[in-house]
MIDOSE-1310 file (N, C-alpha, C; in nm, 2 decimals, decimal comma, always signed):
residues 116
xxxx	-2,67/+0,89/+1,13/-2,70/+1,02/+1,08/-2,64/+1,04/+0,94; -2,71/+1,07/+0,86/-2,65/+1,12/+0,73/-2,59/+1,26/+0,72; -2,42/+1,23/+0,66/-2,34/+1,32/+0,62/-2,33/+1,42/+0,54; -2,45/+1,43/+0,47/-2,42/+1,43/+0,34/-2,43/+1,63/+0,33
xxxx	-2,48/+1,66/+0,42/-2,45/+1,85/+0,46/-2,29/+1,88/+0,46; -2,24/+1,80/+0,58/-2,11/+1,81/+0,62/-2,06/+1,76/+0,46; -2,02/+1,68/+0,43/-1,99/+1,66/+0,28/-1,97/+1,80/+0,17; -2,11/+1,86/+0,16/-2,17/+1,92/+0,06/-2,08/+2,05/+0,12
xxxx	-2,09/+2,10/+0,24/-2,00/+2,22/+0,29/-1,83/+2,17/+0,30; -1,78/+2,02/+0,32/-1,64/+2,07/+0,30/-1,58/+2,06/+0,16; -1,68/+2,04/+0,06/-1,66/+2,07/-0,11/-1,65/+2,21/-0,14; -1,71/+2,29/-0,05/-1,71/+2,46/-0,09/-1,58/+2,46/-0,07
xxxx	-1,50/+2,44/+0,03/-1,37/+2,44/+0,07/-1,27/+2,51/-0,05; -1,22/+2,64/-0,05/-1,14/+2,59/-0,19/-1,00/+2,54/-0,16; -0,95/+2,55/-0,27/-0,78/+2,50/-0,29/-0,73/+2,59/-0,20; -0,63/+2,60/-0,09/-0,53/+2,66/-0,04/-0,60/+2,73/+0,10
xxxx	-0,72/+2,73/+0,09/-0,81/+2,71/+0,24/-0,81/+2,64/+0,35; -0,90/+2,66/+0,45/-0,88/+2,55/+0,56/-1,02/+2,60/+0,67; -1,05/+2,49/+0,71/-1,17/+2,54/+0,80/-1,14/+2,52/+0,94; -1,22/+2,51/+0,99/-1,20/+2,40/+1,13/-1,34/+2,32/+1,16
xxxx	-1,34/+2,22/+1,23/-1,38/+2,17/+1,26/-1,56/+2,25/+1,37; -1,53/+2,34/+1,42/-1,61/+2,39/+1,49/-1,74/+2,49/+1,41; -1,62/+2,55/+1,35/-1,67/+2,64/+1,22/-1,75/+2,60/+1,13; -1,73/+2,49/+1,08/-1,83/+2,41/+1,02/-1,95/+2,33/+1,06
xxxx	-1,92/+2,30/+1,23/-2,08/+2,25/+1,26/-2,14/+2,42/+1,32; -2,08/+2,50/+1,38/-2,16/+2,62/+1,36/-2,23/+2,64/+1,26; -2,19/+2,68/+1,10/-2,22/+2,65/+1,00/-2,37/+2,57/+0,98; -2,34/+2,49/+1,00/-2,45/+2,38/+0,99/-2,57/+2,34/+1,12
xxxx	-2,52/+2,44/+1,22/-2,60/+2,44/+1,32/-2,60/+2,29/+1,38; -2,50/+2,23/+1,36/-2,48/+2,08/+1,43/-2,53/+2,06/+1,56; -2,58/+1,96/+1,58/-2,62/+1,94/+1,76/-2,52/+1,94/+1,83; -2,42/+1,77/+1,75/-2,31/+1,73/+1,80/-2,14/+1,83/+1,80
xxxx	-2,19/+1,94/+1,76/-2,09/+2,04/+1,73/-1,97/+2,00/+1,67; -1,85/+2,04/+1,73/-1,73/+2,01/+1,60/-1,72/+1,83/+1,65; -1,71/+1,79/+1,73/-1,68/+1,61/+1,75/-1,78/+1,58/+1,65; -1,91/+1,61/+1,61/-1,97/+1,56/+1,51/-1,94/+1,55/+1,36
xxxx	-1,89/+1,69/+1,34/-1,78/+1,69/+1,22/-1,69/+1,57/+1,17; -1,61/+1,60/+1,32/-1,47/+1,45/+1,31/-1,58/+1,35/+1,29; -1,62/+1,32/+1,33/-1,76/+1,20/+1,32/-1,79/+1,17/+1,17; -1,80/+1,27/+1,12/-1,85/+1,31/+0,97/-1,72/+1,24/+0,91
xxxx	-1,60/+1,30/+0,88/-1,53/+1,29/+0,83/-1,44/+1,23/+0,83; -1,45/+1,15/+0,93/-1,41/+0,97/+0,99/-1,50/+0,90/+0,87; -1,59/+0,94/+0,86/-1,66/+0,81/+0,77/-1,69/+0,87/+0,63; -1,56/+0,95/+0,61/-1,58/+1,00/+0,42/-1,60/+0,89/+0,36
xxxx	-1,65/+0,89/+0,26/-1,67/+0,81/+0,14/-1,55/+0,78/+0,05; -1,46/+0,71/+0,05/-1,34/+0,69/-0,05/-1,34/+0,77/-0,21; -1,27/+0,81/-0,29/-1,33/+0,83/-0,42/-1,43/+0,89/-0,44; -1,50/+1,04/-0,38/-1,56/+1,11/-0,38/-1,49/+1,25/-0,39
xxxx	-1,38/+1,27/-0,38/-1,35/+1,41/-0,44/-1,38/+1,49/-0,29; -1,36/+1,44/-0,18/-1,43/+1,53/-0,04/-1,30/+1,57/+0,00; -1,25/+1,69/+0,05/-1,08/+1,73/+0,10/-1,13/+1,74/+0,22; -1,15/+1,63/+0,27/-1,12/+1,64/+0,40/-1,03/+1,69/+0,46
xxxx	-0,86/+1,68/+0,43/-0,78/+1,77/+0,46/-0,78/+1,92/+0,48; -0,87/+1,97/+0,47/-0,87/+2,10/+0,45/-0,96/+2,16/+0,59; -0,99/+2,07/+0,68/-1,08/+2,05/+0,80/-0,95/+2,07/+0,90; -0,92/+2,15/+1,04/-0,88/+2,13/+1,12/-0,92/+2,17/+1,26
xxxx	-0,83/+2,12/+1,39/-0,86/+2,18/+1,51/-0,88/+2,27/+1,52; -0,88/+2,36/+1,66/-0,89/+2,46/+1,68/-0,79/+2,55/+1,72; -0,77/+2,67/+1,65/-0,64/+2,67/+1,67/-0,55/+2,65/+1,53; -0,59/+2,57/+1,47/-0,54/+2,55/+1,29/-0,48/+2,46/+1,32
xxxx	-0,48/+2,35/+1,45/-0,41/+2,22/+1,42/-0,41/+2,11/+1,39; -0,35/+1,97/+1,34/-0,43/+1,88/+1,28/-0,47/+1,77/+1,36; -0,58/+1,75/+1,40/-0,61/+1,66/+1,49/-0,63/+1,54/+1,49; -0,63/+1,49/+1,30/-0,62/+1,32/+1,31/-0,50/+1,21/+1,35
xxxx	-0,51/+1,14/+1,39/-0,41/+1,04/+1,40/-0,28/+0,99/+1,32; -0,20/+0,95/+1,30/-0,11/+0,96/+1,24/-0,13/+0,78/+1,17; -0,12/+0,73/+1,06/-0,06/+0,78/+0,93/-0,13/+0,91/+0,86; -0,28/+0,94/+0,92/-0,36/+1,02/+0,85/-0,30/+1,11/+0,88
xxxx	-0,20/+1,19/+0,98/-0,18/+1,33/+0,98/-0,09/+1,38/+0,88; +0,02/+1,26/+0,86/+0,11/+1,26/+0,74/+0,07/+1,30/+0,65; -0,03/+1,26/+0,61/-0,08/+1,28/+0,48/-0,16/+1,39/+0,46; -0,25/+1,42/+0,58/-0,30/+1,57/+0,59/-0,21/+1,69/+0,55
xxxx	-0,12/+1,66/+0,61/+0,02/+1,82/+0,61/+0,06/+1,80/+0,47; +0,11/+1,65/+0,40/+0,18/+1,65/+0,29/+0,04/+1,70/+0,13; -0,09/+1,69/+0,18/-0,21/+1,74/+0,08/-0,17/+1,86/+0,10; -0,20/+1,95/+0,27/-0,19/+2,07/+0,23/-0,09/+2,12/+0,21
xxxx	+0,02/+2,05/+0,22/+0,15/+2,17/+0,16/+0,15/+2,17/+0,01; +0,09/+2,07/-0,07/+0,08/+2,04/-0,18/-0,04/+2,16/-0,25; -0,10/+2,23/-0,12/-0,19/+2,33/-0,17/-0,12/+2,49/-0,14; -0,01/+2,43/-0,10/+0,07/+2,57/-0,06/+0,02/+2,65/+0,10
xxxx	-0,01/+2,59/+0,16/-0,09/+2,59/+0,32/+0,03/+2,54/+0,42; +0,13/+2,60/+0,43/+0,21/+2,61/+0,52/+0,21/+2,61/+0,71; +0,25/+2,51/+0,74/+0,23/+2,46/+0,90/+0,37/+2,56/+0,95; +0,32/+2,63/+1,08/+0,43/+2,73/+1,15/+0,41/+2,67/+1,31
xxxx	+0,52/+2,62/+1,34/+0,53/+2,54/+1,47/+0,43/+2,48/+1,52; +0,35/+2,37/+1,40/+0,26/+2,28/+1,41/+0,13/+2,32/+1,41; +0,12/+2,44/+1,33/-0,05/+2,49/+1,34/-0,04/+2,58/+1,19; -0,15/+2,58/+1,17/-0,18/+2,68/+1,03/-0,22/+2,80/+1,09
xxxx	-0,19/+2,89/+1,00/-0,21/+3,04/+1,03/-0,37/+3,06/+0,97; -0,45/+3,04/+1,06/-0,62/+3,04/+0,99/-0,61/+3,22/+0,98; -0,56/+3,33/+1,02/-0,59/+3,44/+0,97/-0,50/+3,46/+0,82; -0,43/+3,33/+0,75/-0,38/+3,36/+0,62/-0,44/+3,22/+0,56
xxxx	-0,47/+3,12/+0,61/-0,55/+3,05/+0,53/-0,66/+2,98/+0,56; -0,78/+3,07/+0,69/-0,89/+3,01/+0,69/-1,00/+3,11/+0,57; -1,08/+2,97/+0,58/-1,18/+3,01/+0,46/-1,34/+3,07/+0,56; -1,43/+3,14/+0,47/-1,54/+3,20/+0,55/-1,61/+3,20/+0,46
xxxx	-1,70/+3,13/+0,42/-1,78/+3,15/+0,27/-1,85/+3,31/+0,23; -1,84/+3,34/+0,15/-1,85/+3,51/+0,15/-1,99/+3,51/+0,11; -2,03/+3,63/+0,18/-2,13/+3,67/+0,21/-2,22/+3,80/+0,13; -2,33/+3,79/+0,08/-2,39/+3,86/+0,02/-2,32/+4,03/+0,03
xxxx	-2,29/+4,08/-0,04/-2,22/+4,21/-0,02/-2,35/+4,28/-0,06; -2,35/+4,39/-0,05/-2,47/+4,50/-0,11/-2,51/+4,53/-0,22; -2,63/+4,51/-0,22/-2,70/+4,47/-0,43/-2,64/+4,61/-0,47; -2,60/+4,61/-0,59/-2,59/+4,67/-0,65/-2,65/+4,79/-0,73
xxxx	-2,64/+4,97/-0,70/-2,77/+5,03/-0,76/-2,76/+4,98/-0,89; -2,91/+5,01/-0,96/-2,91/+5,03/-1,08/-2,91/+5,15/-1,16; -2,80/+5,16/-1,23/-2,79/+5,25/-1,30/-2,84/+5,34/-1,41; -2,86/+5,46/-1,39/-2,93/+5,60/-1,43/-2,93/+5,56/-1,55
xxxx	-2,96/+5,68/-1,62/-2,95/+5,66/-1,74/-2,79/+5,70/-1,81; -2,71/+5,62/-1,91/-2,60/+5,64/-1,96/-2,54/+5,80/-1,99; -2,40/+5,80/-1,98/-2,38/+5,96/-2,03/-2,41/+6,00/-2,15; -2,44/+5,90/-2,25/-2,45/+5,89/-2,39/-2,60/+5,94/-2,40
xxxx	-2,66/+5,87/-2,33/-2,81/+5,94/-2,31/-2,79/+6,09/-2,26; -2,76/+6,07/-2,18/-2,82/+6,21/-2,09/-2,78/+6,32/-2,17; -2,71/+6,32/-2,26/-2,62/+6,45/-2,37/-2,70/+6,48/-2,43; -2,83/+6,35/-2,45/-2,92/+6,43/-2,59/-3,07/+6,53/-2,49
């Protein structure tokens, strides 16, 4: 299966964020749901710029294996994403890509106008 969706969405990711793993095949309407994800991002591409670290359990925990977890906590603390008795606080650093807010009216005519 080509990754390259999951890829393209954990690049939105920003600095000091965090997703999870479920969240993002929601997202993407995955068949294989979040195990698909890990699936995904088991087979990152090296030297692509992908933060996969910024991906976790559910719950805000980290679910890769260790040497990779090491290095997961020491990326994110390096983004300022702080672990509290082994879990991230996803209501202070999960991400939700933001959503169309309400178009904006267009505006009347200026007060500069309207005086004459």
């Amino acid at each position: 299966m080509p990754w390259e969706p999951v890829y393209r969405l954990v690049t939105k990711i920003p600095r000091g964020r965090v997703a999870t793993y479920g969240q993002l095949a929601k997202m993407l309407r995955l068949g294989g749901g979040a195990r698909a994800i890990g699936y995904a991002l088991a087979a990152t591409p090296a030297g692509k710029g992908i933060p996969w670290h910024r991906v976790l359990g559910a719950g805000g925990r980290i679910r890769v294996p260790e040497p990779h977890a090491a290095l997961q906590r020491r990326l994110l603390e390096a983004e300022g994403i702080t672990l509290e008795s082994g879990r991230i606080n996803l209501a202070r650093f999960g991400w939700s890509p933001e959503k169309k807010g309400p178009r904006t009216r267009k505006r009347g005519k200026s007060a500069r106008t309207a005086k004459r």
